[in-house]
C-alpha positions, 0 to 999 in steps of 0.5 A: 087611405083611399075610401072603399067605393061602397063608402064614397058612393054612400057619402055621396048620396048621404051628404047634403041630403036631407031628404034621406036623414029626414026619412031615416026614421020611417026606415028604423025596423028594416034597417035593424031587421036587415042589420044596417043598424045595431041598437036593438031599440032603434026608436031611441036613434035620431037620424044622425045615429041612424045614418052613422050606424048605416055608414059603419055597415056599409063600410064594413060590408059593402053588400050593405049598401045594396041593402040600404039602397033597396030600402031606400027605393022602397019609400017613395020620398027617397025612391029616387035616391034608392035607385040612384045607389042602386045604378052606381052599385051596379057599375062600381061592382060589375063595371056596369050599370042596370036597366029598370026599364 
């Protein structure tokens, strides 16, 4: 079964980056307010959980990966990663990419 773009692009980005697993938790609050995450208590989610919950929305819903990636872009430690899912979102759904100059 092929991986949905959204999933690749996520896994890309997610694997071998300790960066956005580091930050994870700082994002806790507006991954649960923007329903990335389902635990209702996400202080208690290590950033393995915190990053498979993610996974699993963005799977479901591609449009999630947006949303993270906002999220991502609005940290300054993962603000290059952020706009890097945000450019490769852009191409994969639209065919081609954003200018943020």
């Amino acid at each position: 079964m092929e991986m949905h773009p959204a999933c690749r692009i996520l896994a890309h980005y997610t694997s071998d980056q300790y960066l956005v697993s580091a930050a994870l938790p700082q994002m806790a609050m507006p991954l649960y307010k923007e329903k990335l995450v389902k635990e209702s208590n996400v202080l208690v989610l290590d950033s393995e959980g915190l990053l498979v919950q993610v996974k699993e929305a963005v799977c479901i819903d591609y449009r999630k990966l947006l949303t993270f990636a906002v999220i991502l872009s609005k940290l300054s430690a993962t603000a290059e990663i952020g706009n890097a899912i945000i450019k490769d979102y852009y191409r994969e759904a639209y065919g081609s990419s954003i200018d943020n100059s």
